[in-house]
C-alpha positions in Angstrom: 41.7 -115.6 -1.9 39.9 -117.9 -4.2 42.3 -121.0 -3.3 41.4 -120.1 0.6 37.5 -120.4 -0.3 38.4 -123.5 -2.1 40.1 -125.0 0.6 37.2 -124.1 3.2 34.7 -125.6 0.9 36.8 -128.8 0.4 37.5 -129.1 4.0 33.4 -128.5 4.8 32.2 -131.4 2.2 35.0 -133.7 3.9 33.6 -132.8 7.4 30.2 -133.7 6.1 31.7 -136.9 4.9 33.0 -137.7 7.6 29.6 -137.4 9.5 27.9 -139.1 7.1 30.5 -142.0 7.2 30.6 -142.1 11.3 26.3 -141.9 11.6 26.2 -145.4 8.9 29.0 -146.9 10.9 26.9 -146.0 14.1 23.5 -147.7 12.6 25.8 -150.7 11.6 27.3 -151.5 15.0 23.7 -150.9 16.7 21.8 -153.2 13.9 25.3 -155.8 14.6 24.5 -155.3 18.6 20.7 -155.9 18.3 21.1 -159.2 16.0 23.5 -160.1 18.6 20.9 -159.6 21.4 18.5 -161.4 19.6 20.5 -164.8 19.2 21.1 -164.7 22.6 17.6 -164.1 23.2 16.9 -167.3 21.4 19.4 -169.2 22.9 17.7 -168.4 26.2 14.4 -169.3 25.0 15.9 -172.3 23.4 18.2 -174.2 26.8 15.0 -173.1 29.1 12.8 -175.3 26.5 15.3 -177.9 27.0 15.1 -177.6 30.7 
C-alpha cells in the first residue's frame, strides 16, 4: 500500500511539473511572438518613413 501512495505522489509532483514546464514555455513563445510583432511594427514605421 505504501509503494501505491508513493507512486501517486510521484506521479502528482510530475504532473505539476509538467504544468509548470508547459505554462513557462507558453509565456516564452508569447514574449518570442510579441518581440516578433514589434520588429515588424518597426519595420513598418521604418519603409513608410522612407516613403
Amino acid at each position: 500500500m505504501n509503494y501505491i501512495k508513493r507512486v501517486l505522489d510521484l506521479g502528482g509532483q510530475l504532473s505539476k511539473e509538467r504544468r509548470k514546464v508547459a505554462q513557462q514555455l507558453r509565456n516564452h513563445i508569447v514574449d518570442e511572438i510579441q518581440n516578433l510583432q514589434m520588429k515588424d511594427a518597426n519595420l513598418e514605421i521604418s519603409f513608410k518613413a522612407i516613403r
